[in-house]
C-alpha positions in Angstrom: 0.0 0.0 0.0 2.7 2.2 -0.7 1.9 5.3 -2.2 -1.1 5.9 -0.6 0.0 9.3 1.0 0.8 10.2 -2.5 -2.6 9.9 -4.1 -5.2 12.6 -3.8 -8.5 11.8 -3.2 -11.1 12.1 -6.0 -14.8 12.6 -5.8 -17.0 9.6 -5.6 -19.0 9.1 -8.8 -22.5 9.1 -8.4 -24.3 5.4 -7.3 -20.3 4.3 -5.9 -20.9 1.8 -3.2 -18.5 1.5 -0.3 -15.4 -0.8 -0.5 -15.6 -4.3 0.6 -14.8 -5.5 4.1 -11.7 -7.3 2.0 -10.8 -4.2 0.2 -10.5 -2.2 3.2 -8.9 -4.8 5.0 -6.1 -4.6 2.5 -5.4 -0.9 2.8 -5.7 -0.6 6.3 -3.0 -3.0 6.0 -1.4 -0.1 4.6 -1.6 2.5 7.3 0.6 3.0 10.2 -0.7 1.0 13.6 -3.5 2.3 15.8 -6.1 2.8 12.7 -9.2 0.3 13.3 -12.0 -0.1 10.9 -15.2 0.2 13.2 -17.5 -2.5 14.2 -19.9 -1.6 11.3 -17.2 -1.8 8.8 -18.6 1.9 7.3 -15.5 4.3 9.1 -11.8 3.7 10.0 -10.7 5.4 13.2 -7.6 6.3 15.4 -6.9 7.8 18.9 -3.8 10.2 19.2 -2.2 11.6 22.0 -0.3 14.6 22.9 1.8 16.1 25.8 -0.3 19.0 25.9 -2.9 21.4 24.4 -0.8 23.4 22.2 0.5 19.9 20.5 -2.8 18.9 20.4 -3.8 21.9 18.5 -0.6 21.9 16.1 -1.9 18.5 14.8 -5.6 19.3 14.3 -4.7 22.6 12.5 -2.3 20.4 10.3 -5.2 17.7 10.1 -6.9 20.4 8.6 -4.6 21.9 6.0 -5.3 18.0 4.7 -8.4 17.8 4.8 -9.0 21.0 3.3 -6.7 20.0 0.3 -8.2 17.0 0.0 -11.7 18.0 0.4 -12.2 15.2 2.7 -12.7 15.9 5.9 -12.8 13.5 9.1 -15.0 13.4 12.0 -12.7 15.1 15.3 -13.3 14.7 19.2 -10.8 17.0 20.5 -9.5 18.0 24.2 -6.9 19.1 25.7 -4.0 16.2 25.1 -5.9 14.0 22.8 -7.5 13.8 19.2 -10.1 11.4 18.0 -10.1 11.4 14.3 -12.8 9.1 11.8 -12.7 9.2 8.6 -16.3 7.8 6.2 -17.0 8.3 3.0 -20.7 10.0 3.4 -21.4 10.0 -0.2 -21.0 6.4 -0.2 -22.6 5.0 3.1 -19.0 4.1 4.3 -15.4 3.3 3.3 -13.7 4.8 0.1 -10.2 5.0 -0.9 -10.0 8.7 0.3 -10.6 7.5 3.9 -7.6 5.7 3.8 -5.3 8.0 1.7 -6.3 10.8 3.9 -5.6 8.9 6.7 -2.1 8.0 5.3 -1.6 11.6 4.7 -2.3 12.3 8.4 0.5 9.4 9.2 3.2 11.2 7.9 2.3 14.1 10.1 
């Protein structure tokens, strides 16, 4: 999996159906450890932690710049030394490839 943070994300074409459980099983593969598809199979998600708030705010600000170039943007929980990030694919009722390049993109933070 390779070459994922090097990818952009593209939009989903209309009527695109979520990646199979396989699929997705296959690029998490890809992504560095921590990432967890959720039970329902439709999101992949990761807990970070940070020394402090300031950290914790450097990171989500970065998370952004992604997200924003990316146009993909992940669900956050955030306080003071941690960051709960999800990434789903609304358009497609789950998991797409941009989940998982965004979240590779986030990796090499």
């Amino acid at each position: 999996m390779t070459g994922l943070r090097d990818r952009s994300c593209r939009p989903s074409p209309p009527g695109a159906l979520p990646l199979e459980a396989a699929r997705a099983a296959d690029l998490l593969a890809g992504l560095a450890p921590g990432w967890r598809i959720a039970e329902d199979g439709r999101a992949i998600r990761r807990a970070f932690g940070f020394p402090d708030f300031y950290e914790t705010m450097a990171f989500v600000n970065a998370v952004a710049w992604i997200a924003n170039a990316e146009d993909h943007h992940p669900d956050l929980e955030v306080g003071y030394n941690y960051c709960r990030m999800t990434f789903s694919t609304h358009s497609v009722g789950g998991l797409s490839e941009n989940d998982f390049i965004c979240a590779a993109k986030v990796d090499a933070l």
